[in-house]
mmCIF file of the N, C-alpha and C atoms, coordinates in Angstrom:
data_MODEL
# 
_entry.id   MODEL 
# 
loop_
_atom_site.group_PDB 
_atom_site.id 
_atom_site.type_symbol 
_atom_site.label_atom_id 
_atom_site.label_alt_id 
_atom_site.label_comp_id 
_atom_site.label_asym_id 
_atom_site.label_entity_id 
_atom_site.label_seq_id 
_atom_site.pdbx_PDB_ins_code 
_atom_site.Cartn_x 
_atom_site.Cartn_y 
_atom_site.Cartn_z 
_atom_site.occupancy 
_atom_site.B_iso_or_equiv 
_atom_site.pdbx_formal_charge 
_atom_site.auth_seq_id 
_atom_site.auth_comp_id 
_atom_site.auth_asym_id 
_atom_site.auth_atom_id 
_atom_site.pdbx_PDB_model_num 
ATOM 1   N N  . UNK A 1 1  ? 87.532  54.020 103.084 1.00 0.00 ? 1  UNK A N  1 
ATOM 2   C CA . UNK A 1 1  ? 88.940  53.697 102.953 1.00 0.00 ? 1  UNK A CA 1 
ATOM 3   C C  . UNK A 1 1  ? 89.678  54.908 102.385 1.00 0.00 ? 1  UNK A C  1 
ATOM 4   N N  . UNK A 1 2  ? 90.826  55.665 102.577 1.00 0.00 ? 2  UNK A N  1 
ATOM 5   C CA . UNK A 1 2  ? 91.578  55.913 102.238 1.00 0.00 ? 2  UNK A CA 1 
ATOM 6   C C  . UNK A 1 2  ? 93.026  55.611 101.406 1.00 0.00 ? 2  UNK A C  1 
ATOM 7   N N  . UNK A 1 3  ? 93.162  55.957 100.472 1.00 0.00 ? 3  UNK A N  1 
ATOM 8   C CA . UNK A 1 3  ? 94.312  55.395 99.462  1.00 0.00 ? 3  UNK A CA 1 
ATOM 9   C C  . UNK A 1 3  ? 94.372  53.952 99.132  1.00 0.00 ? 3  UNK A C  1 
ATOM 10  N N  . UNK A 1 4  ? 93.281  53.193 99.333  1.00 0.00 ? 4  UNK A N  1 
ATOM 11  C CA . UNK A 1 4  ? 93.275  51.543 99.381  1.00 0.00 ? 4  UNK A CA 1 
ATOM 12  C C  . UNK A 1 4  ? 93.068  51.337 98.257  1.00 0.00 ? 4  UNK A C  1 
ATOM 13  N N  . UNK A 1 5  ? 93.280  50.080 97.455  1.00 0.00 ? 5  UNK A N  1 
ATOM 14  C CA . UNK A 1 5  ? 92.310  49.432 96.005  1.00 0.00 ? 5  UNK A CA 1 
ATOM 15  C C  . UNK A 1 5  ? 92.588  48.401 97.023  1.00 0.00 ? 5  UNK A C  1 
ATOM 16  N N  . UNK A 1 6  ? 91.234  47.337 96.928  1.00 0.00 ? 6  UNK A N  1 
ATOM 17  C CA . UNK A 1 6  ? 91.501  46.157 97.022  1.00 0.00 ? 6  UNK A CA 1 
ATOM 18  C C  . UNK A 1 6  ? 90.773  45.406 95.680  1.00 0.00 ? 6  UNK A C  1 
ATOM 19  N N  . UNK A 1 7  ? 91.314  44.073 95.374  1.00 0.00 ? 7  UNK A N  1 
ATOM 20  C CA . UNK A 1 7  ? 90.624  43.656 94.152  1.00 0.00 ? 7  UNK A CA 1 
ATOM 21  C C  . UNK A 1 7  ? 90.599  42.270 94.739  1.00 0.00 ? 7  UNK A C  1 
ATOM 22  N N  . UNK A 1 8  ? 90.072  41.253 93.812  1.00 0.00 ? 8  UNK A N  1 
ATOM 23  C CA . UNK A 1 8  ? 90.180  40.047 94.012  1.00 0.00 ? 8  UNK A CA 1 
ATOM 24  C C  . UNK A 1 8  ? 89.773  39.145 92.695  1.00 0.00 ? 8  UNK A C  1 
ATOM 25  N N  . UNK A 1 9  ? 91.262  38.405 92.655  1.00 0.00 ? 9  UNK A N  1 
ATOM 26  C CA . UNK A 1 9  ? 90.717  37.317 91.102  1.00 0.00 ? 9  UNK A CA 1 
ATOM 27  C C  . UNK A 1 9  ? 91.236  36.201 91.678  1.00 0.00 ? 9  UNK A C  1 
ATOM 28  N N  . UNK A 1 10 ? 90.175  35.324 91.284  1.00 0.00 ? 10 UNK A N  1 
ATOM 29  C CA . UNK A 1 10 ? 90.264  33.683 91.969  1.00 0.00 ? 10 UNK A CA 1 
ATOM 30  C C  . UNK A 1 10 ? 90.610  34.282 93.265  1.00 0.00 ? 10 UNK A C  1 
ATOM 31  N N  . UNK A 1 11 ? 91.455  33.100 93.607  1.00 0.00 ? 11 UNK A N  1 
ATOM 32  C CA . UNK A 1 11 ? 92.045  33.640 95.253  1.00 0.00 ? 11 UNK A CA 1 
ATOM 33  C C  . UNK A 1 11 ? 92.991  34.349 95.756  1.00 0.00 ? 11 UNK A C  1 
ATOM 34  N N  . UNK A 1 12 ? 93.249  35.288 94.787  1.00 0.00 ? 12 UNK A N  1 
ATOM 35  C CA . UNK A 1 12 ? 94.324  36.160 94.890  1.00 0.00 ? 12 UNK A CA 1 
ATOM 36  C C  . UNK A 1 12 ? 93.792  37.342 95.476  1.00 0.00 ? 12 UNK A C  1 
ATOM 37  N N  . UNK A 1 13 ? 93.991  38.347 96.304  1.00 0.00 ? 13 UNK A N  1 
ATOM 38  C CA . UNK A 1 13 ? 93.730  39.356 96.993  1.00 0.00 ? 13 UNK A CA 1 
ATOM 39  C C  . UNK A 1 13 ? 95.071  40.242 96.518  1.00 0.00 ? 13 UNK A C  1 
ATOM 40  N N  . UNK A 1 14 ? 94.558  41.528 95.824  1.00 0.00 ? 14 UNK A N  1 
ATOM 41  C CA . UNK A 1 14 ? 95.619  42.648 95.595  1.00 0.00 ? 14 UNK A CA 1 
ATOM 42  C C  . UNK A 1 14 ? 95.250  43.850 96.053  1.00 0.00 ? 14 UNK A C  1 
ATOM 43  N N  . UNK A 1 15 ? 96.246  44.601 97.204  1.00 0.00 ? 15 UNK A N  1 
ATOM 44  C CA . UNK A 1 15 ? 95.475  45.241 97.649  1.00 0.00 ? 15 UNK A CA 1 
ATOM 45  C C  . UNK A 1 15 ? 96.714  46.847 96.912  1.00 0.00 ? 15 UNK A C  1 
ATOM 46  N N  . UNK A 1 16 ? 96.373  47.723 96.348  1.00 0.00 ? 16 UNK A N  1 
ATOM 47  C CA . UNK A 1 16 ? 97.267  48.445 96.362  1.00 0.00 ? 16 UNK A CA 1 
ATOM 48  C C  . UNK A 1 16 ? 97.274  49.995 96.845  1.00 0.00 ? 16 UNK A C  1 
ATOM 49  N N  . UNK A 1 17 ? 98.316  50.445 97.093  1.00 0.00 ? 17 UNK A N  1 
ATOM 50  C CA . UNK A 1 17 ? 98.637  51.797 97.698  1.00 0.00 ? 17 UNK A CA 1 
ATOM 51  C C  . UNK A 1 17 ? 99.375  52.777 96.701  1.00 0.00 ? 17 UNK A C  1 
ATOM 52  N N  . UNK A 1 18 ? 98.918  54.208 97.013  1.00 0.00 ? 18 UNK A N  1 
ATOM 53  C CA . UNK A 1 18 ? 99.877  55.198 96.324  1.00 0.00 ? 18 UNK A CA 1 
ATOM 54  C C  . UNK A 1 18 ? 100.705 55.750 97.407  1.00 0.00 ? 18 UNK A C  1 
ATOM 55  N N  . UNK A 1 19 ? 101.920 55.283 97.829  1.00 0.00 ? 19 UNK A N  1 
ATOM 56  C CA . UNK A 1 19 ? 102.644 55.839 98.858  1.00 0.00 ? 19 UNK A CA 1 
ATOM 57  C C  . UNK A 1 19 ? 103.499 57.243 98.775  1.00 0.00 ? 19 UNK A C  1 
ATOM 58  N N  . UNK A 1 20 ? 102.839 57.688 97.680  1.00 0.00 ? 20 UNK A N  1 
ATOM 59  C CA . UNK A 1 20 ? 103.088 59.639 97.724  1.00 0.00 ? 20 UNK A CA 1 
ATOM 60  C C  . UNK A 1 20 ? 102.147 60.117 98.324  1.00 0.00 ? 20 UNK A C  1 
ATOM 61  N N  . UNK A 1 21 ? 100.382 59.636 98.530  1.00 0.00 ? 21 UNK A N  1 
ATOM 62  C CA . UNK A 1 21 ? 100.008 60.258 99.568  1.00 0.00 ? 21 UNK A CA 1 
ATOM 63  C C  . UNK A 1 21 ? 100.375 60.277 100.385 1.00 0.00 ? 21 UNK A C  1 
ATOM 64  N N  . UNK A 1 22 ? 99.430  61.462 101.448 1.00 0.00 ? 22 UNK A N  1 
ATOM 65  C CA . UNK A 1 22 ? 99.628  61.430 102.899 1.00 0.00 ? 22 UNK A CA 1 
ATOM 66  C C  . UNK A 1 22 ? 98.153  61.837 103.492 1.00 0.00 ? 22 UNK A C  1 
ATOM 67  N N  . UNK A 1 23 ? 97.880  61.677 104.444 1.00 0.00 ? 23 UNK A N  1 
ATOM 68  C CA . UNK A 1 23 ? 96.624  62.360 105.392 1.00 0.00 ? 23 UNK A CA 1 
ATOM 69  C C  . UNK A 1 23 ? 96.734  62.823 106.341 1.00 0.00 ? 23 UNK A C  1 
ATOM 70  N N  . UNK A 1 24 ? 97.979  63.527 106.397 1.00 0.00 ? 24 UNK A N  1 
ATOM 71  C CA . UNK A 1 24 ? 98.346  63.682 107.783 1.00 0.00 ? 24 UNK A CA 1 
ATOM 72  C C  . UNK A 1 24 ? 98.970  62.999 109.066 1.00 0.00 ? 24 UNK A C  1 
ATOM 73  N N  . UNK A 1 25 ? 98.799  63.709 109.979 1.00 0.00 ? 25 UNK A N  1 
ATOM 74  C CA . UNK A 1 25 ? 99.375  63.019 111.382 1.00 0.00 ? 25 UNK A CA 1 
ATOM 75  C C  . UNK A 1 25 ? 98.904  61.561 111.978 1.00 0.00 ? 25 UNK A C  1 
ATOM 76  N N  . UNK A 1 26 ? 98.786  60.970 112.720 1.00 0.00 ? 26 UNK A N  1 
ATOM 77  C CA . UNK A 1 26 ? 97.960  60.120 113.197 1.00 0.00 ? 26 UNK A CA 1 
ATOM 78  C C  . UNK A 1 26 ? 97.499  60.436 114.491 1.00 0.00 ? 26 UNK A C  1 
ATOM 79  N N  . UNK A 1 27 ? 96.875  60.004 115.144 1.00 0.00 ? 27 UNK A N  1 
ATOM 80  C CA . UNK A 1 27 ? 96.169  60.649 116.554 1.00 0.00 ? 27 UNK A CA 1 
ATOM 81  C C  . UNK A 1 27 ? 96.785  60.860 117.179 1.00 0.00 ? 27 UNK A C  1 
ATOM 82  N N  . UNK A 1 28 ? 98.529  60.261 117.797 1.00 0.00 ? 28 UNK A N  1 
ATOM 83  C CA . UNK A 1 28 ? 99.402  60.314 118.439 1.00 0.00 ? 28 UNK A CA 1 
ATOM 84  C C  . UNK A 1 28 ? 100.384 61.685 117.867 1.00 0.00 ? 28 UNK A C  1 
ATOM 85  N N  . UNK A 1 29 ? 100.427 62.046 116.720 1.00 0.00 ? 29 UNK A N  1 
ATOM 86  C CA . UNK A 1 29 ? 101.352 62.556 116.125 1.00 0.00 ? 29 UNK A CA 1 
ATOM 87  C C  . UNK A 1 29 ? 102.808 62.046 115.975 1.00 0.00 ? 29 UNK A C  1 
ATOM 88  N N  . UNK A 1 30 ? 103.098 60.700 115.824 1.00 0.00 ? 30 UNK A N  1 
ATOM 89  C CA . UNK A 1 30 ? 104.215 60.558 115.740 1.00 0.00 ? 30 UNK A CA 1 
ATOM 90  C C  . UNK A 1 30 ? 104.704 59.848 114.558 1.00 0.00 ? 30 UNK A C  1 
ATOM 91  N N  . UNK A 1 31 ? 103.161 59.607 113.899 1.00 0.00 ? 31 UNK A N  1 
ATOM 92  C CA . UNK A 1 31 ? 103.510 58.962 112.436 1.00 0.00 ? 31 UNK A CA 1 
ATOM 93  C C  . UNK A 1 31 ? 102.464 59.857 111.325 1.00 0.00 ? 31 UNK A C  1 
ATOM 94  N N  . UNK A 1 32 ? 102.655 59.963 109.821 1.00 0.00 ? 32 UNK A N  1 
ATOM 95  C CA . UNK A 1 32 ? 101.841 60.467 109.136 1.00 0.00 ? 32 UNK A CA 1 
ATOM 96  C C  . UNK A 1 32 ? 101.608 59.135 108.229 1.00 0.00 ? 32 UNK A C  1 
ATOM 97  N N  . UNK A 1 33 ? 99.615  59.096 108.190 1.00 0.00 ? 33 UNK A N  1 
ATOM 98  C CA . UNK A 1 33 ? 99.379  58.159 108.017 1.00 0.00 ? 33 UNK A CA 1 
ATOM 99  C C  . UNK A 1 33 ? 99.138  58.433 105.923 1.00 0.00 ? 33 UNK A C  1 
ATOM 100 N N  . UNK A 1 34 ? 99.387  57.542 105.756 1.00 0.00 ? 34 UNK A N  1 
ATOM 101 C CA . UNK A 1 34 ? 99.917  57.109 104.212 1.00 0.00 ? 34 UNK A CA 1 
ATOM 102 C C  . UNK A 1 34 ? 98.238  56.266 103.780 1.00 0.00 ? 34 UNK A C  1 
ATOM 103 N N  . UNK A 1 35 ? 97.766  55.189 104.679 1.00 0.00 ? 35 UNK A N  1 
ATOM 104 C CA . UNK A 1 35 ? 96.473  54.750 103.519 1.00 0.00 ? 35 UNK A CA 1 
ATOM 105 C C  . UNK A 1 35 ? 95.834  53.851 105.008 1.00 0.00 ? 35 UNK A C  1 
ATOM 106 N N  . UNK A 1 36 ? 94.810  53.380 105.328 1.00 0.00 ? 36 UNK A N  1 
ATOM 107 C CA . UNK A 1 36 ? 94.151  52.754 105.580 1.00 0.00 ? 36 UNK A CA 1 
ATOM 108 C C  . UNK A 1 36 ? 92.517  52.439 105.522 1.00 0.00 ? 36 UNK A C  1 
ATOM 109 N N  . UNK A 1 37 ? 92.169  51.381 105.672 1.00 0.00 ? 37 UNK A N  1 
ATOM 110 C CA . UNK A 1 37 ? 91.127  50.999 105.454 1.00 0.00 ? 37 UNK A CA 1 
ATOM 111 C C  . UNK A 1 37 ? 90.096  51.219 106.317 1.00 0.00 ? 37 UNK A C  1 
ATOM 112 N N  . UNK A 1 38 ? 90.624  52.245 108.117 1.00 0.00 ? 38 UNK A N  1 
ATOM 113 C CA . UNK A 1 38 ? 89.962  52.423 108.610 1.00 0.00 ? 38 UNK A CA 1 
ATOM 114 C C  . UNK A 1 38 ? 89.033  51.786 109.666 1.00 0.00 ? 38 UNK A C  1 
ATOM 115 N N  . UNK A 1 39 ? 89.924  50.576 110.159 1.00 0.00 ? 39 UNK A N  1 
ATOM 116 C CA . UNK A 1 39 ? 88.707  49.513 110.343 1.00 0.00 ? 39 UNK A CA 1 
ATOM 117 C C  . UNK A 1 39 ? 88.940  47.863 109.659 1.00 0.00 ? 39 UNK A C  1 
ATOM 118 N N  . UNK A 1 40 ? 88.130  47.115 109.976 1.00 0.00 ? 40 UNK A N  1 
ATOM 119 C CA . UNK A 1 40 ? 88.081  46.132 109.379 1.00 0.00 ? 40 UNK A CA 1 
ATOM 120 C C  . UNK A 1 40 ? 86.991  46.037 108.249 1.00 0.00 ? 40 UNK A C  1 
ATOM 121 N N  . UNK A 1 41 ? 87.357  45.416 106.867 1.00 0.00 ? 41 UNK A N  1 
ATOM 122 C CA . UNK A 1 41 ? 86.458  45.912 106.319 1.00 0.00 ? 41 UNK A CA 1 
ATOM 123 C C  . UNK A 1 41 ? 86.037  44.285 105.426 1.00 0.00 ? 41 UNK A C  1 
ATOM 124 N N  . UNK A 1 42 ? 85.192  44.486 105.149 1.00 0.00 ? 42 UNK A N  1 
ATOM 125 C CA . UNK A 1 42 ? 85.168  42.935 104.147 1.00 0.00 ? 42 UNK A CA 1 
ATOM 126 C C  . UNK A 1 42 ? 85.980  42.879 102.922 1.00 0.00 ? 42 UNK A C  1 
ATOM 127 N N  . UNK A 1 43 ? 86.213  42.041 102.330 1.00 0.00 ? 43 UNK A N  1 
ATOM 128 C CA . UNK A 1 43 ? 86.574  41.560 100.888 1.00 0.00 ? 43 UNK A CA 1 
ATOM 129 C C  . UNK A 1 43 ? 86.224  41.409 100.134 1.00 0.00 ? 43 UNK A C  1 
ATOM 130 N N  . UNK A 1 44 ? 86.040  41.907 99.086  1.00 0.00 ? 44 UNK A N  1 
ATOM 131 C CA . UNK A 1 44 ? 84.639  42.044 98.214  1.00 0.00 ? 44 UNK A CA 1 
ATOM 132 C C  . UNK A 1 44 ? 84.244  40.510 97.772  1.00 0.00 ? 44 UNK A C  1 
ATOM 133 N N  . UNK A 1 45 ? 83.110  40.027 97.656  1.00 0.00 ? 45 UNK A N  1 
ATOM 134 C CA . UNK A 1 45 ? 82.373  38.754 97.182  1.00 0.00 ? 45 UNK A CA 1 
ATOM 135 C C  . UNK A 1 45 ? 83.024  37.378 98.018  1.00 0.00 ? 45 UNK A C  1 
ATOM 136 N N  . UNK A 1 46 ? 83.433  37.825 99.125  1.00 0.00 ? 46 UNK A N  1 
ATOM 137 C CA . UNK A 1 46 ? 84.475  36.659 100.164 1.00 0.00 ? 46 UNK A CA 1 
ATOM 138 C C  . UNK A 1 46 ? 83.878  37.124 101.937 1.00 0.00 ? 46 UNK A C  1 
ATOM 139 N N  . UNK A 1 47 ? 84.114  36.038 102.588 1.00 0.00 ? 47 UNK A N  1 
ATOM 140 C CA . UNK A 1 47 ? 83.782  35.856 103.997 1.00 0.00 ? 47 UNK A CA 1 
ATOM 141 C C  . UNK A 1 47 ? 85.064  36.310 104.571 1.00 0.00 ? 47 UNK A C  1 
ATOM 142 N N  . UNK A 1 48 ? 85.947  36.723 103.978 1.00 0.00 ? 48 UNK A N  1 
ATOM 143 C CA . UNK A 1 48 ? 87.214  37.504 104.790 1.00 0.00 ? 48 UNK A CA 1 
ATOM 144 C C  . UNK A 1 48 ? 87.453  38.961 105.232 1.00 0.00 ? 48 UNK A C  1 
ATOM 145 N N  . UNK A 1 49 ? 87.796  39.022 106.041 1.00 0.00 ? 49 UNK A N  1 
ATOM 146 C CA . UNK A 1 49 ? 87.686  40.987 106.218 1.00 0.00 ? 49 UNK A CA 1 
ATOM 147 C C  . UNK A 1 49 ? 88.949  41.187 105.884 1.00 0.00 ? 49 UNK A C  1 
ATOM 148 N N  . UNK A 1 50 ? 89.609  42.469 106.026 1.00 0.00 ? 50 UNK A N  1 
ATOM 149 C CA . UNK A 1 50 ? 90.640  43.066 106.017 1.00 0.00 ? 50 UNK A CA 1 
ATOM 150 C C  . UNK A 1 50 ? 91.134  44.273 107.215 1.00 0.00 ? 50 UNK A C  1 
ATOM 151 N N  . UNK A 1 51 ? 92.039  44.543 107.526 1.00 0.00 ? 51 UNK A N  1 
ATOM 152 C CA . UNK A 1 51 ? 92.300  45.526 108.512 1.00 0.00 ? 51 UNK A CA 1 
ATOM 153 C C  . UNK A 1 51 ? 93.591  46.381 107.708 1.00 0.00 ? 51 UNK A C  1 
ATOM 154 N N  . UNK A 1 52 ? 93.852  47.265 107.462 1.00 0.00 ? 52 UNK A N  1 
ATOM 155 C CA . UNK A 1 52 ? 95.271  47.875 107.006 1.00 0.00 ? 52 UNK A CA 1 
ATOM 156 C C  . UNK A 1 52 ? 95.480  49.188 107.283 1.00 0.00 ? 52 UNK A C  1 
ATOM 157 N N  . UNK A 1 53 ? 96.650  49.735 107.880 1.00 0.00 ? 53 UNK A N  1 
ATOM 158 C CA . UNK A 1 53 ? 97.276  50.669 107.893 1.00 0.00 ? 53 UNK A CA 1 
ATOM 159 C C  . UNK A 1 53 ? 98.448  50.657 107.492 1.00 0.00 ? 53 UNK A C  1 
ATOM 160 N N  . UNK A 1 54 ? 98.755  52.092 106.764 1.00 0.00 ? 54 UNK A N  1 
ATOM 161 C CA . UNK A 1 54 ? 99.670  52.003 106.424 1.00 0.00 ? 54 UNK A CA 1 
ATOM 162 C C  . UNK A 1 54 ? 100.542 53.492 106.358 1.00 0.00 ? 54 UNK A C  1 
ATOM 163 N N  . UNK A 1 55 ? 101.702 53.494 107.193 1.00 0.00 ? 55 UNK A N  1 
ATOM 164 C CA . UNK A 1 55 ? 102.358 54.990 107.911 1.00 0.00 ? 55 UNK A CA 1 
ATOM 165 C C  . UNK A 1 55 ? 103.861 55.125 107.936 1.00 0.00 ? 55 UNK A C  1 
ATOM 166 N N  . UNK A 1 56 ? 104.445 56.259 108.271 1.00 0.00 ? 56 UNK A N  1 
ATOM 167 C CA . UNK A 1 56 ? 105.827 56.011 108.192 1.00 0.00 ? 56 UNK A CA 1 
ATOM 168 C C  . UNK A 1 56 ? 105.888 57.574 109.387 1.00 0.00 ? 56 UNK A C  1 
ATOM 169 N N  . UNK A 1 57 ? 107.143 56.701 110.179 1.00 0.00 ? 57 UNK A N  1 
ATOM 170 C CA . UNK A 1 57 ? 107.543 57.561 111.110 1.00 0.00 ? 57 UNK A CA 1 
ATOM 171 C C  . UNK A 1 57 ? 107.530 59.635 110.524 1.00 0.00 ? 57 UNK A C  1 
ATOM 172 N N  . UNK A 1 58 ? 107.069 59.923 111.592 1.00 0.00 ? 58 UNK A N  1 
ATOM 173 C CA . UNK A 1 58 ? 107.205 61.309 111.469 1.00 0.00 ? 58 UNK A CA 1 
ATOM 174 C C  . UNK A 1 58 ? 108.364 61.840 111.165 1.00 0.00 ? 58 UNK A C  1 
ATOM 175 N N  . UNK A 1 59 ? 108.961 62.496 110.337 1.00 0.00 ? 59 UNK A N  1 
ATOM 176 C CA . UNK A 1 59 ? 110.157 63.957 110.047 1.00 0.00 ? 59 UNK A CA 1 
ATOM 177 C C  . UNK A 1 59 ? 110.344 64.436 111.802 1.00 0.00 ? 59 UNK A C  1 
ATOM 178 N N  . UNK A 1 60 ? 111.664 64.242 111.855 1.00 0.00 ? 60 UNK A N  1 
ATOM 179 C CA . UNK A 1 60 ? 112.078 65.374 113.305 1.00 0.00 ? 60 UNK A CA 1 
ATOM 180 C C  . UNK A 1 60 ? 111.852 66.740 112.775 1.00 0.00 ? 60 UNK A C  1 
# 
């Protein structure tokens, strides 16, 4: 994962981001990608996965 926390108390899922990173472009180049998880990923100690990206349009 990149820039992800995920946590989990009781049934609450918190997933958080630092949205001053960056990693660059995305494969397309038209967005720079900010955090994802890369994939689907599990939830820690839970039968749920997760999927997240997270990007913001490219600078002209």
């Amino acid at each position: 994962m990149k820039n992800v926390e995920i946590k989990v108390e009781g049934s609450i899922l918190t997933i958080k981001v630092d949205l001053n990173k960056e990693f660059g472009p995305s494969a397309s180049g038209k967005t720079i990608i900010i955090a994802s998880t890369e994939g689907n990923v599990s939830v820690p100690d839970r039968d749920e996965k997760i999927g997240l990206n997270v990007y913001r349009k490219k600078s002209s």
